[in-house]
TIDO-393891 format. One record per residue (C-alpha): y, x, z. Coordinates in Angstrom, 1 decimal, m for minus. Example, Ala and Ser with C-alpha at 12.3 -4.5 7.8 and 13.67 -1.06 7.14 Angstrom:
% TIDO-393891
<<m4.5, 12.3, 7.8>> <<m1.1, 13.7, 7.1>> 
***
This chain:
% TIDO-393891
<<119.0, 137.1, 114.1>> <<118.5, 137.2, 110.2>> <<117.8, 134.5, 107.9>> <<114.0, 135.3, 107.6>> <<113.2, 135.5, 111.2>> <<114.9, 131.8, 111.3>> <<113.0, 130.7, 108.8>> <<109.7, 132.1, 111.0>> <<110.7, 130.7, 114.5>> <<111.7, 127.5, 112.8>> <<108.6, 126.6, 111.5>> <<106.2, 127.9, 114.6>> <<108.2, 128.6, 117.5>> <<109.0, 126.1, 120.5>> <<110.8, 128.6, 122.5>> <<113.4, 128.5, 119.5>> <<113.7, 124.8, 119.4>> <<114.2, 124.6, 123.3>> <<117.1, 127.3, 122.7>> <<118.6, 125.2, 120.0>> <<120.1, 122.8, 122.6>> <<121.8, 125.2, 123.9>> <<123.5, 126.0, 120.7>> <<126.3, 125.0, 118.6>> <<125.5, 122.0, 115.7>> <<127.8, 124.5, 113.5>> <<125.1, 127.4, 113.9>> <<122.2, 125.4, 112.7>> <<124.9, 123.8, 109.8>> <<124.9, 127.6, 108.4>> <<121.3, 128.6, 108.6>> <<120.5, 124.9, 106.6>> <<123.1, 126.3, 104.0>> <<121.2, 130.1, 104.0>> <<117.5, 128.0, 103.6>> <<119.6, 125.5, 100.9>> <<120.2, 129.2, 99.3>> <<117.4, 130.7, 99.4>> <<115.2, 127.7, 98.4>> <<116.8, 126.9, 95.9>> <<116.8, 130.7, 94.5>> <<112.9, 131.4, 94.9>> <<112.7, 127.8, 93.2>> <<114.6, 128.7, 90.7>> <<112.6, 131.8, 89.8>> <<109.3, 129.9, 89.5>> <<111.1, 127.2, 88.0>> <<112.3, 129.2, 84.8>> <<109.1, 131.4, 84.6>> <<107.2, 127.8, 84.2>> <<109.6, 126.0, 82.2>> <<112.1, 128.5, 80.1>> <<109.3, 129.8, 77.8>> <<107.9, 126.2, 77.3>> <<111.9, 124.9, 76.3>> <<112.2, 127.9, 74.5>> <<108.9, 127.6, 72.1>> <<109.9, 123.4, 71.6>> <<113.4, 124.5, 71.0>> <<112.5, 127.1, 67.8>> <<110.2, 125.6, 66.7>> <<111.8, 122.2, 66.2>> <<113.3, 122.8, 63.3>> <<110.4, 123.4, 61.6>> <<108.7, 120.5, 62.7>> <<111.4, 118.0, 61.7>> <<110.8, 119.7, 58.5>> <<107.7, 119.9, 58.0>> <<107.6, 116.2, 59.1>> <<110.5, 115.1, 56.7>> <<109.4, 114.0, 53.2>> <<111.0, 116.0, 50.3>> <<112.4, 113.1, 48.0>> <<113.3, 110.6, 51.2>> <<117.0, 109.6, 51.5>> <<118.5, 107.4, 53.8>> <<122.2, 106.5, 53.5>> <<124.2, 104.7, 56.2>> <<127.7, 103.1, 55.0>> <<130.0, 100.9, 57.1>> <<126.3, 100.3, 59.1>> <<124.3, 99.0, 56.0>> <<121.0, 101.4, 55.5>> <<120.1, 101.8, 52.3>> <<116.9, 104.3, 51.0>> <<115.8, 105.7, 47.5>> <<112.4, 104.6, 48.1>> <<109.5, 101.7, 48.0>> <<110.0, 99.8, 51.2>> <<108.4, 99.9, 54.0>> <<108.1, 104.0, 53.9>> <<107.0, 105.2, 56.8>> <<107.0, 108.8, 58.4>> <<103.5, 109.5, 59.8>> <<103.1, 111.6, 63.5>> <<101.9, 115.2, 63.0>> <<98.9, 116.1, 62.8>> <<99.0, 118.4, 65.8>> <<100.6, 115.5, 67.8>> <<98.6, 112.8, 67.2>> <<95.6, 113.4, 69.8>> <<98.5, 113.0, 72.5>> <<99.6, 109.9, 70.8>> <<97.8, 106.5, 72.1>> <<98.3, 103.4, 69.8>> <<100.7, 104.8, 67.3>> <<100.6, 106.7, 63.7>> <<104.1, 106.4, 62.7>> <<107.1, 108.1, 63.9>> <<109.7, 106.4, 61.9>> <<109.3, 103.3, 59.4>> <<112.3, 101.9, 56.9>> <<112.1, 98.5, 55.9>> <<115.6, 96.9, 55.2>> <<113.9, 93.4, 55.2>> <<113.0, 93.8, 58.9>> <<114.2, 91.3, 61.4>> <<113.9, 94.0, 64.6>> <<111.4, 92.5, 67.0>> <<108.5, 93.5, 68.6>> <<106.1, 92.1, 66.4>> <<107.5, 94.1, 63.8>> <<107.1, 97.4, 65.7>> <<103.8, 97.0, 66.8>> <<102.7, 95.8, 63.1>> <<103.8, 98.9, 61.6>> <<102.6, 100.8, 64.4>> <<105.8, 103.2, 65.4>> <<108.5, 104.5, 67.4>> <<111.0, 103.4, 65.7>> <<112.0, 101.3, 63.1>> <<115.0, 101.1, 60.8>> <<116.1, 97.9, 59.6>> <<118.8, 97.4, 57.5>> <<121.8, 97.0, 60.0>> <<119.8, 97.7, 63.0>> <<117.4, 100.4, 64.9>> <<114.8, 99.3, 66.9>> <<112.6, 100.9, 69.2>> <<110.9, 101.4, 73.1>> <<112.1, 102.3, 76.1>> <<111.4, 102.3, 79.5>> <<109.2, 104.2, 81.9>> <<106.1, 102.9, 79.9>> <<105.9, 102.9, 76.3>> <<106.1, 99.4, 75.2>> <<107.5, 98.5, 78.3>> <<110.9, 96.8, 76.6>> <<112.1, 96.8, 73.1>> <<115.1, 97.5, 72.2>> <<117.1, 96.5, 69.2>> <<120.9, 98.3, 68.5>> <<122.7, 96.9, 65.5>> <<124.8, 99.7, 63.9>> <<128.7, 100.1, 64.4>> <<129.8, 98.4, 60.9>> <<132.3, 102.3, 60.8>> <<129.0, 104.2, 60.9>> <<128.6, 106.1, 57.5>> <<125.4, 108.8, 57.5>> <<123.7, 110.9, 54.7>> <<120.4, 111.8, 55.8>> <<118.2, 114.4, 54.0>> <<116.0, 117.6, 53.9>> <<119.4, 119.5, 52.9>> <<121.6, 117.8, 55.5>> <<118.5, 118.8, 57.6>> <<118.5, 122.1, 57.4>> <<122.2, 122.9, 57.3>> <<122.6, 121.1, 60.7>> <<119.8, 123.3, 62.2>> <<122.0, 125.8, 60.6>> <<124.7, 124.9, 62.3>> <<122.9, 124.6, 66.1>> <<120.4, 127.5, 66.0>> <<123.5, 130.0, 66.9>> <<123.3, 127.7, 70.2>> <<120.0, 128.9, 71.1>> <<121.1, 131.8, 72.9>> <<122.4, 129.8, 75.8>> <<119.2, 127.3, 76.3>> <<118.2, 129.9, 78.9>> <<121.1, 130.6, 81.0>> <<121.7, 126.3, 81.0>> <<118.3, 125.7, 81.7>> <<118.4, 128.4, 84.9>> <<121.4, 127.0, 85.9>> <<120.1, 123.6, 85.9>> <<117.1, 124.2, 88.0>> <<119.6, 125.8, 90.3>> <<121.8, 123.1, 91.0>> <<119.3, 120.8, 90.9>> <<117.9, 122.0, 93.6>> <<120.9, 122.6, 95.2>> <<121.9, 118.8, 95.2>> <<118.4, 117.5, 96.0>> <<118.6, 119.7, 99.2>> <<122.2, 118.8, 100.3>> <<121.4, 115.1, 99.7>> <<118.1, 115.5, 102.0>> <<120.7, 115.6, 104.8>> <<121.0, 112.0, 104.5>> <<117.2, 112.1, 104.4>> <<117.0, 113.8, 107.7>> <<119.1, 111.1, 109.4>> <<116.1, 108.8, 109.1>> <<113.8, 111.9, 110.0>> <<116.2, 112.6, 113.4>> <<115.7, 109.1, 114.8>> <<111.7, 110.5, 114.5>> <<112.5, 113.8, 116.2>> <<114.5, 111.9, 118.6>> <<111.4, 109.0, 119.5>> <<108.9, 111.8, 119.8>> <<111.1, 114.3, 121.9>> <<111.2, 111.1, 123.9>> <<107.9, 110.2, 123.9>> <<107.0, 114.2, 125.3>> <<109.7, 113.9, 127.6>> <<112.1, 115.8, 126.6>> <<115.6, 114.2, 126.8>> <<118.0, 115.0, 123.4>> <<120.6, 113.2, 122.4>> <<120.5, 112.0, 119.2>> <<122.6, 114.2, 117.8>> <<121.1, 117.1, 118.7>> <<117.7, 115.8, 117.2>> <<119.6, 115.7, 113.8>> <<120.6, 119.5, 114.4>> <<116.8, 120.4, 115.6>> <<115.8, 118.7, 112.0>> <<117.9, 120.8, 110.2>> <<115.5, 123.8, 111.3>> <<112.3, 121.5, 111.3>> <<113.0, 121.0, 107.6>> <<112.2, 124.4, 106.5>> <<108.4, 123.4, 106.4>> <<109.1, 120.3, 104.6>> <<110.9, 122.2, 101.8>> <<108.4, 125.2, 101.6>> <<105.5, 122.4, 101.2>> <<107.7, 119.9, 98.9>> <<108.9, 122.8, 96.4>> <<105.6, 124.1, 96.2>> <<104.3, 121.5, 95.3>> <<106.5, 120.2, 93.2>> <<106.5, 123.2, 91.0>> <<102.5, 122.8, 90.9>> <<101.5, 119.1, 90.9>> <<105.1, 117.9, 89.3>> <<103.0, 114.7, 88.6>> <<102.3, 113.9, 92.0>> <<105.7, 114.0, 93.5>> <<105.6, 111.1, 95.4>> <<102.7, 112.4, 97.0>> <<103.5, 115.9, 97.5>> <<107.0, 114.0, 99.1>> <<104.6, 112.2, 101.6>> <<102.7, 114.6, 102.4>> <<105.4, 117.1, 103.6>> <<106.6, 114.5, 105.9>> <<103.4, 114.1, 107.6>> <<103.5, 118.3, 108.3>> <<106.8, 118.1, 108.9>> <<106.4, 115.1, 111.6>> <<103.2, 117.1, 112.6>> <<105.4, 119.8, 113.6>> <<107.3, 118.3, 115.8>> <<105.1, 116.5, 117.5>> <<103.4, 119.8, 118.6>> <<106.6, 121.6, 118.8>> <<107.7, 119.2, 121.5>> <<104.3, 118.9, 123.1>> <<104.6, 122.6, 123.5>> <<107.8, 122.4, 125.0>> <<106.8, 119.2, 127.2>> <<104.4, 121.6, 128.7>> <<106.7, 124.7, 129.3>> <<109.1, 122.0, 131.0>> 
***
């Protein structure tokens, strides 16, 4: 039987499911590894037609950005962790224009003042991302903006010269790189999805007991083991939906997660209706 008409009986077909029993755990073990396959190559397709160009664009055109963005006369020294700046403190580097409708509650990227303490107050006065203080770097993380600030005081061997020239020549130096942003960002999807789907074997534990409790509950007597091989093969709708979704509401994966469950749970629930009746 190939792949493809697995794929089909798996996600409508009782008689197939009833057969299962019959079978080897080792049989459905390789047609999960095929769908891992196959997933993860169709995924992987999509993924890179949606994301590659975007990476691509931000990765070309960020030197001109950084730039564009950098003043002209601003130098900023580092030596043995003490910042020092050849201009009128606090100097601050504004947001770009073309970013700053996507930017709530901020104006400046980066600010220098080497009279700074570091705290909070200080960052939300000036209004930035990040401010440089004279031994220290502070600045947000977290999931939220704002959620926690950070404050890292600079290793007292850290030397740095930092301007437009020193710029440019390390752009120079990385835009030969370019050339493989594409083949690591294909590859990344890849694996990825690879991983995700191996790890959702320990997923489908928790969704066996399920396949095991409704079997049950229809009458049809399965071991436990042998629910966790019949989810191997009920996962193939649970994947298809998930990806999918995914790949077209990325911002909604806890939802799209949920609600691939619920169809996946739905199909066994009528799969082993169906075969309660046949019984």
């Amino acid at each position: 039987m190939s792949i493809f008409k697995e794929i089909k009986n798996s996600i409508s077909n009782p008689d197939y499911y009833r057969s299962l029993v019959d079978e080897p755990f080792g049989k459905s073990l390789k047609y999960y590894s095929a769908l891992v396959l196959i997933v993860s190559i169709m995924v992987t397709i999509v993924g890179s037609i949606l994301v590659v160009p975007v990476l691509n664009r931000l990765a070309f055109d960020l030197k001109e950005t950084v730039l564009s963005s950098y003043p002209d006369d601003l130098q900023v020294s580092v030596e043995k962790g003490t910042v020092k700046t050849n201009v009128k403190e606090p100097y601050a580097i504004s947001i770009p224009n073309q970013y700053k409708d996507t930017v709530l509650g901020k104006k400046n990227l980066v600010v220098f003042d080497t009279t700074s303490s570091g705290d909070s107050k200080d960052l939300a006065e000036y209004q930035t991302f990040v401010l440089v203080g004279k031994d220290q770097v502070t600045y947000e993380e977290g999931p939220a903006i704002g959620s926690n600030v950070v404050t890292k005081v600079l290793d007292k061997d850290f030397n740095l010269v930092l301007d437009k020239l020193s710029i440019t020549k390390f752009f120079d130096t990385i835009e030969p790189l370019y050339k493989y942003v594409t083949p690591l960002i294909v590859l990344g999807i890849f694996m990825m999805v690879v991983l995700v789907m191996l790890g959702a074997m320990l997923y489908l534990l928790f969704i066996a007991l399920l396949v095991w409790l409704i079997a049950l509950l229809n009458k049809w007597k399965i071991s436990y083991l042998k629910a966790y091989q019949l989810s191997l093969h009920f996962a193939t709708i649970g994947f298809i939906v998930a990806w999918a979704g995914i790949l077209i509401f990325p911002a909604w994966i806890l939802v799209v997660l949920l609600i691939s469950t619920i169809i996946l749970l739905s199909l066994v629930t009528f799969i082993t209706a169906q075969i309660r009746q046949k019984n």
